[in-house]
mmCIF entry with sequence, helices, sheets and N, C-alpha, C, O atoms, coordinates in Angstrom:
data_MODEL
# 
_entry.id   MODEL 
# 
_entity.id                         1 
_entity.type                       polymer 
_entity.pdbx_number_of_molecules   1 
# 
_entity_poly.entity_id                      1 
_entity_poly.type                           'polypeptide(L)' 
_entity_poly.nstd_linkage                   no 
_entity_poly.nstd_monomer                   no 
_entity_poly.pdbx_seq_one_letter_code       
;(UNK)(UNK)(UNK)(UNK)(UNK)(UNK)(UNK)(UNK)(UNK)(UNK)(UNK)(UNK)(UNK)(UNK)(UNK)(UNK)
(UNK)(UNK)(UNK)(UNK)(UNK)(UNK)(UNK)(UNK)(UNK)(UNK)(UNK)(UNK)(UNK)(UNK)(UNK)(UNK)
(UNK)(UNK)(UNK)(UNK)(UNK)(UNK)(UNK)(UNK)(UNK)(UNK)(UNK)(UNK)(UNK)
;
_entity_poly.pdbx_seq_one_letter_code_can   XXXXXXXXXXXXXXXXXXXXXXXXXXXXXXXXXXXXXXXXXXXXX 
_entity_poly.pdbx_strand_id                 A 
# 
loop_
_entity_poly_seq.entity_id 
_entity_poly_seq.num 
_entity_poly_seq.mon_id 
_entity_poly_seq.hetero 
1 1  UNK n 
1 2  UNK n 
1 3  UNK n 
1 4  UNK n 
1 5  UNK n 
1 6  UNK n 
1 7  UNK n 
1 8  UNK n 
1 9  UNK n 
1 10 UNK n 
1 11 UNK n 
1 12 UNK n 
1 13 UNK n 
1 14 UNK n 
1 15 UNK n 
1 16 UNK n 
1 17 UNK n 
1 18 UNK n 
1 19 UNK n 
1 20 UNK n 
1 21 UNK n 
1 22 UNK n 
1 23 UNK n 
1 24 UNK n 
1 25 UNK n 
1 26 UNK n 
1 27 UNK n 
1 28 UNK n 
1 29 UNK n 
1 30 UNK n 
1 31 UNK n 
1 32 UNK n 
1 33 UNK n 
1 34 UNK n 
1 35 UNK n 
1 36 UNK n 
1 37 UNK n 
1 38 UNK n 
1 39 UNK n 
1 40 UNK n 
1 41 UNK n 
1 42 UNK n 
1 43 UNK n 
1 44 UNK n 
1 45 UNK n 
# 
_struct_asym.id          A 
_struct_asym.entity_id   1 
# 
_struct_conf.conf_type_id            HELX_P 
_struct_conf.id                      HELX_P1 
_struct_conf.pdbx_PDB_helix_id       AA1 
_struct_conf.beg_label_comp_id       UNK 
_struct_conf.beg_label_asym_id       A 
_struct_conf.beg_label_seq_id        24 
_struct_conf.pdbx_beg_PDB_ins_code   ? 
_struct_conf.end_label_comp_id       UNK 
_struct_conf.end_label_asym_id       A 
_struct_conf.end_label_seq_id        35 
_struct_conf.pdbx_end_PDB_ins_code   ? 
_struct_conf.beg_auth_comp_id        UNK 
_struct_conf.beg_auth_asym_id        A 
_struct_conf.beg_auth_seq_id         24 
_struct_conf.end_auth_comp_id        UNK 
_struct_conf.end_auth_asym_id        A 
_struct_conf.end_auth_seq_id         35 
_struct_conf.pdbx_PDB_helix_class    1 
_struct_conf.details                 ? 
_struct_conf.pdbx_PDB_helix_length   12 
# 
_struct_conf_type.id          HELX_P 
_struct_conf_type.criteria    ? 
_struct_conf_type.reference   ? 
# 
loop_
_struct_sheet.id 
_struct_sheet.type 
_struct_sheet.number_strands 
_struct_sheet.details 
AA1 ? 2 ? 
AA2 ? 2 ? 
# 
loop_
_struct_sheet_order.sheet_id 
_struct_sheet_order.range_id_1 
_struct_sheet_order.range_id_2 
_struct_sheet_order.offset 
_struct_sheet_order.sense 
AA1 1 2 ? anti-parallel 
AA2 1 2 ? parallel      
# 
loop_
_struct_sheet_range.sheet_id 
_struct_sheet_range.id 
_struct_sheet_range.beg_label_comp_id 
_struct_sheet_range.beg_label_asym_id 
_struct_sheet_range.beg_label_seq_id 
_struct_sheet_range.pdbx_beg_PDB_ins_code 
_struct_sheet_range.end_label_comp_id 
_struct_sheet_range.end_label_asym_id 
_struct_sheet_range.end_label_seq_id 
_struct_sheet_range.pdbx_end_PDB_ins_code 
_struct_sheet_range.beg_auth_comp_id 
_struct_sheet_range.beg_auth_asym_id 
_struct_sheet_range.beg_auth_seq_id 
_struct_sheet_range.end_auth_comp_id 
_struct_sheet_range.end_auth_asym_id 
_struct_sheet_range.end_auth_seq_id 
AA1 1 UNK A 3  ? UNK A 6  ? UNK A 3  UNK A 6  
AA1 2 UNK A 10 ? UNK A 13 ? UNK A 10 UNK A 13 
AA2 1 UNK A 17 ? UNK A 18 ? UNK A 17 UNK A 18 
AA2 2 UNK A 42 ? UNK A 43 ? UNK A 42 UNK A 43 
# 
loop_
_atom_site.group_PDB 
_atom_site.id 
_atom_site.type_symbol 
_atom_site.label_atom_id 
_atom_site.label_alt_id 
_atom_site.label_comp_id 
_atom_site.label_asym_id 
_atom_site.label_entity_id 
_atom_site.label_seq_id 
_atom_site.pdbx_PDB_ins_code 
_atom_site.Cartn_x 
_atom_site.Cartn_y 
_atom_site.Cartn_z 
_atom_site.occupancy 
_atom_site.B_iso_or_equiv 
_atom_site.pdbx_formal_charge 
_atom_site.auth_seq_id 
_atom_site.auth_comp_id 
_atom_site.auth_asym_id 
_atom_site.auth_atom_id 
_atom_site.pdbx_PDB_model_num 
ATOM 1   N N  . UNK A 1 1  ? -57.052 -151.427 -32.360 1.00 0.00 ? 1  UNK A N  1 
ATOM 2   C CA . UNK A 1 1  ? -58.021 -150.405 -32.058 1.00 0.00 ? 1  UNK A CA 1 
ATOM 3   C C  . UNK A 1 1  ? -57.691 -149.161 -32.877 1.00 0.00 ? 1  UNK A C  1 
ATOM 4   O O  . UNK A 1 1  ? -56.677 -148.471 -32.781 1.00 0.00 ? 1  UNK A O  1 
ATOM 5   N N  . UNK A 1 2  ? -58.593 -149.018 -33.593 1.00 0.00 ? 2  UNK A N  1 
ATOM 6   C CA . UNK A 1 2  ? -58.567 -146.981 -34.160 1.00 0.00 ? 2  UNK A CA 1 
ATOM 7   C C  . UNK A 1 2  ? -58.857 -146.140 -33.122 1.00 0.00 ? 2  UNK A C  1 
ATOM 8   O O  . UNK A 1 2  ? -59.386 -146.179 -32.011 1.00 0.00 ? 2  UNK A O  1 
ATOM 9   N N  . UNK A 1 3  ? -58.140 -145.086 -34.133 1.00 0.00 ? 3  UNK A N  1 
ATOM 10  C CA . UNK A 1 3  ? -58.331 -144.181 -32.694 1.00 0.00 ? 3  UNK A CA 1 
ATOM 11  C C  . UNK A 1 3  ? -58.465 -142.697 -33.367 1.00 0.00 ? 3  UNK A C  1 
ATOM 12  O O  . UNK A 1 3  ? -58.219 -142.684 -34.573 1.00 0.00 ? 3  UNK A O  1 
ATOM 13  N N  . UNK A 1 4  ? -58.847 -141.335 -32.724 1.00 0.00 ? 4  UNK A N  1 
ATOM 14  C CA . UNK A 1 4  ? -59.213 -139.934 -33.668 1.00 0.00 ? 4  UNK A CA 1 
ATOM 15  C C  . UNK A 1 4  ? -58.442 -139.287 -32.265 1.00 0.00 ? 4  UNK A C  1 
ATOM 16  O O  . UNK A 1 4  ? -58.253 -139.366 -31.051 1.00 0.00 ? 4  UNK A O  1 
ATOM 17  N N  . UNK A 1 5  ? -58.202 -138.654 -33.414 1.00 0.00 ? 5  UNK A N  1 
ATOM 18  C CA . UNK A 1 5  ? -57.395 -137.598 -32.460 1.00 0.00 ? 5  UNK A CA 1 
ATOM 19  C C  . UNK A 1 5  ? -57.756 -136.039 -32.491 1.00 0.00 ? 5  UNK A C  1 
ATOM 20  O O  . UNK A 1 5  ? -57.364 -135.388 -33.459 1.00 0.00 ? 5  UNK A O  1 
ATOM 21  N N  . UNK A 1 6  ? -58.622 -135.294 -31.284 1.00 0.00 ? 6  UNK A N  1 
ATOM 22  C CA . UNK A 1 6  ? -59.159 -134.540 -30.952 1.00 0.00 ? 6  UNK A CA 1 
ATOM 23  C C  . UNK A 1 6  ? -58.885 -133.070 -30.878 1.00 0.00 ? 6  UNK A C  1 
ATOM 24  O O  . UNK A 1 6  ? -58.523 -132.844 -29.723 1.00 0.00 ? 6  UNK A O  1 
ATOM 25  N N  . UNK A 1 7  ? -58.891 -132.259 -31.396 1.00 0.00 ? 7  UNK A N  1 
ATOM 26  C CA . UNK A 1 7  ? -59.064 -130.868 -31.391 1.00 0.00 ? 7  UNK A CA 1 
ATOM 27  C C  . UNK A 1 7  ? -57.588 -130.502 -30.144 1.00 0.00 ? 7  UNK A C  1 
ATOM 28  O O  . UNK A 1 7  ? -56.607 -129.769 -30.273 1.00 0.00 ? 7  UNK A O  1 
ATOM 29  N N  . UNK A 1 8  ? -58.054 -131.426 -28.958 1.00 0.00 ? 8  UNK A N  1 
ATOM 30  C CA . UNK A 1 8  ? -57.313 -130.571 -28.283 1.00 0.00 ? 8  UNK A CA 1 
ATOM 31  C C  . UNK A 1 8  ? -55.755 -131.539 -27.948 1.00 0.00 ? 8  UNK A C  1 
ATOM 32  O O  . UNK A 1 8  ? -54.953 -131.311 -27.042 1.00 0.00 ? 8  UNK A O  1 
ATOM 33  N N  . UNK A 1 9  ? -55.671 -132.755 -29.107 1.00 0.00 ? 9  UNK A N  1 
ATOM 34  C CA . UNK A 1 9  ? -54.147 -133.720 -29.255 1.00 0.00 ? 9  UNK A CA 1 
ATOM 35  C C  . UNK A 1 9  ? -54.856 -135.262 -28.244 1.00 0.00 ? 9  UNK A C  1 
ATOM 36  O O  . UNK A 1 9  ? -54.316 -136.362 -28.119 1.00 0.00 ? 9  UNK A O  1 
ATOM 37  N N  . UNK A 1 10 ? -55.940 -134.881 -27.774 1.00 0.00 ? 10 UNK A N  1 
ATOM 38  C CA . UNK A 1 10 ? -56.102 -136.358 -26.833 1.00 0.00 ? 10 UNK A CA 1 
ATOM 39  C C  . UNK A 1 10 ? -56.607 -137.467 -28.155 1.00 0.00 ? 10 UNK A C  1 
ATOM 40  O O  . UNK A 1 10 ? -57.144 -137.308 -29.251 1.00 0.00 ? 10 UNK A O  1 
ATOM 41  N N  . UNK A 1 11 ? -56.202 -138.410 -27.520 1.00 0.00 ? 11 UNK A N  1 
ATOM 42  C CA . UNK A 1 11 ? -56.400 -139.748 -28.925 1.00 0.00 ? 11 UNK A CA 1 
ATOM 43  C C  . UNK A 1 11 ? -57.495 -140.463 -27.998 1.00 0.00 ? 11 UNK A C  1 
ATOM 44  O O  . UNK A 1 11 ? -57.413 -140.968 -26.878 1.00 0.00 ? 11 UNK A O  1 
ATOM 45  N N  . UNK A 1 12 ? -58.908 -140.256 -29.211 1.00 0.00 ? 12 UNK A N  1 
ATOM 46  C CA . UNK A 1 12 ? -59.586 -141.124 -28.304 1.00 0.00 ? 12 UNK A CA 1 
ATOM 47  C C  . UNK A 1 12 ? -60.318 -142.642 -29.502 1.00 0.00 ? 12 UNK A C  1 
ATOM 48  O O  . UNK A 1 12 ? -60.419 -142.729 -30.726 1.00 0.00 ? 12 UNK A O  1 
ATOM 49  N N  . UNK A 1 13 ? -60.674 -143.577 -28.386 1.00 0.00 ? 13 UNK A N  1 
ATOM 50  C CA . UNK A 1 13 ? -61.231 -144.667 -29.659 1.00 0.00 ? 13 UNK A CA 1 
ATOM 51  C C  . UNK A 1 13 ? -62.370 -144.031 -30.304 1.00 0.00 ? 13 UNK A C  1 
ATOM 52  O O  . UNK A 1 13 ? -63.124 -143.155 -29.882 1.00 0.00 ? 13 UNK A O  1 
ATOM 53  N N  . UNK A 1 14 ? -62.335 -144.700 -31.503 1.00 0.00 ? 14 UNK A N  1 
ATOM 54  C CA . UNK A 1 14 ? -63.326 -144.856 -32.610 1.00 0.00 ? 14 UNK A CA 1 
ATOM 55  C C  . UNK A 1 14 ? -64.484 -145.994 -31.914 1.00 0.00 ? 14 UNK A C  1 
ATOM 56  O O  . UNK A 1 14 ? -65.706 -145.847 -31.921 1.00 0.00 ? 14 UNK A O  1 
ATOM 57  N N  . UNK A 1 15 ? -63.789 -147.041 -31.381 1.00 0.00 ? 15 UNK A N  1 
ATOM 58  C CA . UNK A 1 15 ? -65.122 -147.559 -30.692 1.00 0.00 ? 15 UNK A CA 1 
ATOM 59  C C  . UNK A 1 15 ? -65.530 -147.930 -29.152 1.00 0.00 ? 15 UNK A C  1 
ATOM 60  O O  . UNK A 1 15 ? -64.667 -148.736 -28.803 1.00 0.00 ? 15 UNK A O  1 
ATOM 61  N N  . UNK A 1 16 ? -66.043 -147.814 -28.537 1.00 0.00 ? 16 UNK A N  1 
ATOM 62  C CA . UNK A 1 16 ? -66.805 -147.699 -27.096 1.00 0.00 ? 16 UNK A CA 1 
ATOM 63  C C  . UNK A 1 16 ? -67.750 -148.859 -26.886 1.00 0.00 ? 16 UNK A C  1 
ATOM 64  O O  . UNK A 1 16 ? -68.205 -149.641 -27.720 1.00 0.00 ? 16 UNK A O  1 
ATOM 65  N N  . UNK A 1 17 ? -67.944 -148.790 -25.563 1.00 0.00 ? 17 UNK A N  1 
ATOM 66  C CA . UNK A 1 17 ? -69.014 -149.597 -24.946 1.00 0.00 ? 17 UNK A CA 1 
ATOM 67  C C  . UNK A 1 17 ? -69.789 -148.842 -24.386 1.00 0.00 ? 17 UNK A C  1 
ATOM 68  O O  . UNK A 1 17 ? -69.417 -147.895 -23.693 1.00 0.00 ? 17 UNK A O  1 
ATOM 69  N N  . UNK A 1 18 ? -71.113 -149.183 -24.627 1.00 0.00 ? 18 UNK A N  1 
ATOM 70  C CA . UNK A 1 18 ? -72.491 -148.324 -23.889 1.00 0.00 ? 18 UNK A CA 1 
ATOM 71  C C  . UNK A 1 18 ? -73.143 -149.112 -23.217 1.00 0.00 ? 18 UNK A C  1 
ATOM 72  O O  . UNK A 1 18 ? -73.342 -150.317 -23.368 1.00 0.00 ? 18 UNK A O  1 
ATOM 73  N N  . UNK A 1 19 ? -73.611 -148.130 -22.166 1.00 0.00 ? 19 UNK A N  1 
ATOM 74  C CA . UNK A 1 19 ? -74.166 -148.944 -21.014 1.00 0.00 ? 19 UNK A CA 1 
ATOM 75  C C  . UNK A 1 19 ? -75.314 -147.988 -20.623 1.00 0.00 ? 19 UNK A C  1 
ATOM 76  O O  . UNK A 1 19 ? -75.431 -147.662 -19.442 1.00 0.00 ? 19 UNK A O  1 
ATOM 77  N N  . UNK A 1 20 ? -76.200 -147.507 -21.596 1.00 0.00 ? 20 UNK A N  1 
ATOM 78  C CA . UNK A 1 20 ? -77.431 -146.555 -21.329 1.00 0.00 ? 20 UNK A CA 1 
ATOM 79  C C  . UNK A 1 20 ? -78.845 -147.654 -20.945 1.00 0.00 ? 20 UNK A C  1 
ATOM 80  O O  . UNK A 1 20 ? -79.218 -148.690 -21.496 1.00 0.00 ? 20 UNK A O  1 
ATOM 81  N N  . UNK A 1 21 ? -79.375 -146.911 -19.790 1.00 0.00 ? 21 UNK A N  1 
ATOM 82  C CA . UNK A 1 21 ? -80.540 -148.209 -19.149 1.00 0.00 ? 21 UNK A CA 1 
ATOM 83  C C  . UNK A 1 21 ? -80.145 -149.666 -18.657 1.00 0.00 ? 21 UNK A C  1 
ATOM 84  O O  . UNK A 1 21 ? -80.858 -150.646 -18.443 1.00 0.00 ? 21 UNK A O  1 
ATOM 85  N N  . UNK A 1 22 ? -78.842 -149.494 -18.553 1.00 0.00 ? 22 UNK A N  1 
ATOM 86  C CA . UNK A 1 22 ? -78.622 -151.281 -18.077 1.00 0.00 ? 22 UNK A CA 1 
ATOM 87  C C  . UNK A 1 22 ? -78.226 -150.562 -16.199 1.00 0.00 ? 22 UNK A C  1 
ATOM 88  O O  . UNK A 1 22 ? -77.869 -149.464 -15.772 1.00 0.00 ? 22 UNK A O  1 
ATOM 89  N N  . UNK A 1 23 ? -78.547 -151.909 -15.564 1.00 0.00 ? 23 UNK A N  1 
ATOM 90  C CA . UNK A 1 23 ? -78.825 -151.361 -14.001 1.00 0.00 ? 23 UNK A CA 1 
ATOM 91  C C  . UNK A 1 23 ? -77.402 -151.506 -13.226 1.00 0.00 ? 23 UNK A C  1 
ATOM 92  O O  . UNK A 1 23 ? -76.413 -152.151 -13.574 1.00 0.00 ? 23 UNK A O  1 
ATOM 93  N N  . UNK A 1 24 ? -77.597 -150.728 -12.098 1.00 0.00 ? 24 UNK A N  1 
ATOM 94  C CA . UNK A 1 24 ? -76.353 -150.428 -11.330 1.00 0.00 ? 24 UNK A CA 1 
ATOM 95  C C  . UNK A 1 24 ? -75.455 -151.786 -11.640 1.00 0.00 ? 24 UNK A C  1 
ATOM 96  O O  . UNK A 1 24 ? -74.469 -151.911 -12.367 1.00 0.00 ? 24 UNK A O  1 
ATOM 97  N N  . UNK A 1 25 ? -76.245 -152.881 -10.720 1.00 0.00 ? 25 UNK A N  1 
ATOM 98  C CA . UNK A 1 25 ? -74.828 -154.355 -11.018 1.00 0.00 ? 25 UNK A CA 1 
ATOM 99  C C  . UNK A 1 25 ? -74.600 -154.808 -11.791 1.00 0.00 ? 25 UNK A C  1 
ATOM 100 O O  . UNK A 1 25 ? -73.391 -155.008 -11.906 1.00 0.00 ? 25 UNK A O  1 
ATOM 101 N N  . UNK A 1 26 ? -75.484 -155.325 -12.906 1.00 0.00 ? 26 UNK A N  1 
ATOM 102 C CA . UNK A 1 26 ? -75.174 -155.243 -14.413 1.00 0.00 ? 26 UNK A CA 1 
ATOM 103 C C  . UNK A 1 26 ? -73.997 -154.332 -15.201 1.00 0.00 ? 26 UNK A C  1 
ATOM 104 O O  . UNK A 1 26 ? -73.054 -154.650 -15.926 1.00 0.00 ? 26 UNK A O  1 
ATOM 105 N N  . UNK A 1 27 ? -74.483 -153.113 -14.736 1.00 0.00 ? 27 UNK A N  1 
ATOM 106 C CA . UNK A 1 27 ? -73.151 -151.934 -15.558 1.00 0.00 ? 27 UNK A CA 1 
ATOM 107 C C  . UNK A 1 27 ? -72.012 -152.162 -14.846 1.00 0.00 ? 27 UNK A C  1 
ATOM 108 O O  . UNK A 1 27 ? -71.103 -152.120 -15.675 1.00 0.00 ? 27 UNK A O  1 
ATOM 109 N N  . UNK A 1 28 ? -71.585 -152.367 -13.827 1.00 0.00 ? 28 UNK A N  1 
ATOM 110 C CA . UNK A 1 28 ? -70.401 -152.586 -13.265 1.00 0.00 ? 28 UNK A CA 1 
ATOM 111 C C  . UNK A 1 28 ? -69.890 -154.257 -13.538 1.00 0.00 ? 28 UNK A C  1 
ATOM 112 O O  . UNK A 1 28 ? -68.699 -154.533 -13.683 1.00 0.00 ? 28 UNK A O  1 
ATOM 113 N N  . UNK A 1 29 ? -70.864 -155.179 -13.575 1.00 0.00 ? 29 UNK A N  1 
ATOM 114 C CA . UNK A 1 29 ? -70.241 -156.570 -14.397 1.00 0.00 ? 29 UNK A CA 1 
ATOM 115 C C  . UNK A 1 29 ? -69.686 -155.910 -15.953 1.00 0.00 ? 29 UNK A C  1 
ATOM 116 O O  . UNK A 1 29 ? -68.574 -155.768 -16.463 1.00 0.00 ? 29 UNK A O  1 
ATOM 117 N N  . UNK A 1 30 ? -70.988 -155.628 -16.348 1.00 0.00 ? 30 UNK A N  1 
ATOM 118 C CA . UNK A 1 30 ? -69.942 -155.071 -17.797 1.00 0.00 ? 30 UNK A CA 1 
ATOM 119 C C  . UNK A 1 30 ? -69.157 -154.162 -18.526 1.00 0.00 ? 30 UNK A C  1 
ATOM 120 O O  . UNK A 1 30 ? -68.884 -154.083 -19.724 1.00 0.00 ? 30 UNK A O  1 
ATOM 121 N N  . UNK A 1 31 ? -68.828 -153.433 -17.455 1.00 0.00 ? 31 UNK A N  1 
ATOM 122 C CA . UNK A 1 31 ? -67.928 -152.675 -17.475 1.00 0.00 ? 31 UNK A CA 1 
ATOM 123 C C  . UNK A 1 31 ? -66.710 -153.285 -17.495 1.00 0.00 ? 31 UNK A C  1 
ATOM 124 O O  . UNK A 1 31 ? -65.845 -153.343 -18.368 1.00 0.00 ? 31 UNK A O  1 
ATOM 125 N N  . UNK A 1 32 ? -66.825 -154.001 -15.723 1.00 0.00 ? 32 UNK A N  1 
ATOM 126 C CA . UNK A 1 32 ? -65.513 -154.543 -15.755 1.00 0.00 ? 32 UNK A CA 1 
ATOM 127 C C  . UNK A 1 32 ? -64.926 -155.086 -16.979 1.00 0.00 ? 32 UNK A C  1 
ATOM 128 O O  . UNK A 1 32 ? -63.988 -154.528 -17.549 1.00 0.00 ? 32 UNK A O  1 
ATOM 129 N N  . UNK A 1 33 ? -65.578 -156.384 -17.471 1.00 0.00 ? 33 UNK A N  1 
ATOM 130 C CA . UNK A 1 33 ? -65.400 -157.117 -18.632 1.00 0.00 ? 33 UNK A CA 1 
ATOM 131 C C  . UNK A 1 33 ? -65.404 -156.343 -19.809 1.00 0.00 ? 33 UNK A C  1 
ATOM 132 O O  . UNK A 1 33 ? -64.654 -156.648 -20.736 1.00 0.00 ? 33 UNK A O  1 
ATOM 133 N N  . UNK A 1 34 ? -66.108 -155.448 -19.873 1.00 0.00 ? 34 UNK A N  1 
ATOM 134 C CA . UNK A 1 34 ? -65.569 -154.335 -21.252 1.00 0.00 ? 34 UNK A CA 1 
ATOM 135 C C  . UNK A 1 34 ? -63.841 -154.134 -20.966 1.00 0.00 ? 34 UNK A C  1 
ATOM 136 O O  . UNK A 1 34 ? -63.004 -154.432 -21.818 1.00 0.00 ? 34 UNK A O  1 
ATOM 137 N N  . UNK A 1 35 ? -63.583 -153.713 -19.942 1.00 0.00 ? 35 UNK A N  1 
ATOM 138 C CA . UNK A 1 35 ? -62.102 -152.995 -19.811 1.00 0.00 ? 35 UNK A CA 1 
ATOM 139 C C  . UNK A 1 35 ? -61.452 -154.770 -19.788 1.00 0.00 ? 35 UNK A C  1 
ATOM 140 O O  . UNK A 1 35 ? -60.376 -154.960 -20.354 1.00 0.00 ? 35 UNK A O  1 
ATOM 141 N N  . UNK A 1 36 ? -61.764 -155.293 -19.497 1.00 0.00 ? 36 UNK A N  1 
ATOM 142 C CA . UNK A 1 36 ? -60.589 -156.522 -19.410 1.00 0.00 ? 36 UNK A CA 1 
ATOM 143 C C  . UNK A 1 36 ? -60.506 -157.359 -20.581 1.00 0.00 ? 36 UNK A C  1 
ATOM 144 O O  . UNK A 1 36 ? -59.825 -158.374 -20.730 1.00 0.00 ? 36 UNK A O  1 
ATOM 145 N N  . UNK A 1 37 ? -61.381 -156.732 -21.486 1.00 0.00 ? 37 UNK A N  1 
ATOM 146 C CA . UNK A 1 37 ? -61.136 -157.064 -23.344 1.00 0.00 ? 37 UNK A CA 1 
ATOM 147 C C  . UNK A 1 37 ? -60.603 -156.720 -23.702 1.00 0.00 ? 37 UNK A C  1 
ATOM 148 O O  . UNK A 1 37 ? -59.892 -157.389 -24.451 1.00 0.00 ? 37 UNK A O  1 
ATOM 149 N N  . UNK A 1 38 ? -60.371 -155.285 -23.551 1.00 0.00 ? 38 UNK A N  1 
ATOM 150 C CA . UNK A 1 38 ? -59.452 -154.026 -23.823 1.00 0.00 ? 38 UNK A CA 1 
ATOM 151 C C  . UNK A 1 38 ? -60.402 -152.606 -24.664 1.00 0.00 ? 38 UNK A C  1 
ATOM 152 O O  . UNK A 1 38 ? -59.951 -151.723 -25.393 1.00 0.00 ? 38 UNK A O  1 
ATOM 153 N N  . UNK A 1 39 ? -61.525 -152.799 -24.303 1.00 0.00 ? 39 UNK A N  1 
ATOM 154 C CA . UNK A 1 39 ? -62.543 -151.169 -24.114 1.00 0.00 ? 39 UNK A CA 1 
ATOM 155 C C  . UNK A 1 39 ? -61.616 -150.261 -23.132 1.00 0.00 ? 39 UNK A C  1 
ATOM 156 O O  . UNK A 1 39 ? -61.241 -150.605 -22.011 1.00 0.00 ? 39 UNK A O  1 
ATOM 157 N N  . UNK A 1 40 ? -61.248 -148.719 -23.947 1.00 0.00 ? 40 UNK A N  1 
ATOM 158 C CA . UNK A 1 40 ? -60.955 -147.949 -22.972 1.00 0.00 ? 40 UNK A CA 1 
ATOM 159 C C  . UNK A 1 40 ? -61.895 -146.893 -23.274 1.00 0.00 ? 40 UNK A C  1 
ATOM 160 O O  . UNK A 1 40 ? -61.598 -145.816 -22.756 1.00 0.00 ? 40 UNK A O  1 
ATOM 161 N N  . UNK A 1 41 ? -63.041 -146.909 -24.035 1.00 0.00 ? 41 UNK A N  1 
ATOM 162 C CA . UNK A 1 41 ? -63.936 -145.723 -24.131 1.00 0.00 ? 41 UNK A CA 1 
ATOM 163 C C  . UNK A 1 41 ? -65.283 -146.319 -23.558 1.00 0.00 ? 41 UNK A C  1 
ATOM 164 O O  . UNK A 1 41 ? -65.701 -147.404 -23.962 1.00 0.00 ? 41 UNK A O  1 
ATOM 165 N N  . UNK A 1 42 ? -66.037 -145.475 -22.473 1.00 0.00 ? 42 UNK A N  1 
ATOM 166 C CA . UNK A 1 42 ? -67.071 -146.363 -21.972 1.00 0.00 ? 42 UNK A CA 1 
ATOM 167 C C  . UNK A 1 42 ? -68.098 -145.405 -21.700 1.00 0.00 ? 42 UNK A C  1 
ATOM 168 O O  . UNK A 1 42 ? -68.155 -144.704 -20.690 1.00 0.00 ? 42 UNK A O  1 
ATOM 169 N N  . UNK A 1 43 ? -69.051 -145.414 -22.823 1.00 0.00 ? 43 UNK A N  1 
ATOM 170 C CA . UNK A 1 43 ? -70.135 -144.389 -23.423 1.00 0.00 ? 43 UNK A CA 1 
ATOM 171 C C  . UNK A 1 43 ? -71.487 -144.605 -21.685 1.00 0.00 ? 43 UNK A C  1 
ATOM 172 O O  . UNK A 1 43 ? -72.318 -145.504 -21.553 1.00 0.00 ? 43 UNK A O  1 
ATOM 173 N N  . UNK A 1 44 ? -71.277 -143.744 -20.944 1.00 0.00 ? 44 UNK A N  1 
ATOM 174 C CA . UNK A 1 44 ? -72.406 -143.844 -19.825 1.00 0.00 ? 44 UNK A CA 1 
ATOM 175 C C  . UNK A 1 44 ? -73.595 -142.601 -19.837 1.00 0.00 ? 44 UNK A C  1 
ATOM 176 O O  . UNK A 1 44 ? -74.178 -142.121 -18.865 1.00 0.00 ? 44 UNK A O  1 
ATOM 177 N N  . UNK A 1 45 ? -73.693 -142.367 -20.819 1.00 0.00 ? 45 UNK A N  1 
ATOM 178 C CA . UNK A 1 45 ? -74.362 -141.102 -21.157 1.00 0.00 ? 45 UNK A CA 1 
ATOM 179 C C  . UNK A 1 45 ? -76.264 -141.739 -21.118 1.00 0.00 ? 45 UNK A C  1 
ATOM 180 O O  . UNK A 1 45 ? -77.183 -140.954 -21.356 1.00 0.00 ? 45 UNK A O  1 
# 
C-alpha cells in the first residue's frame, strides 16, 4: 500500500474504498470486506 503523508505528519493511503449511494446493508457488507482485504481508507462522503 502507498501512502502520503499529510501536512499535519498523519500517513494516509493513496487508495480508498467508496461507498457513495450504496444502501445501509450493502455498505456495511462492504465495508466489512473492504477492511478484511486490508482497505484502511474508507471514502463515505
Amino acid at each position: 500500500m502507498e501512502y502520503v503523508i499529510l501536512n499535519n505528519g498523519v500517513k494516509m493511503p493513496k487508495l480508498g474504498y467508496g461507498v457513495y449511494q450504496v444502501s445501509a446493508d450493502e455498505c456495511e457488507r462492504c465495508v466489512t470486506d473492504a477492511i478484511s482485504v486490508g482497505y484502511r481508507l474508507i471514502d463515505t462522503a
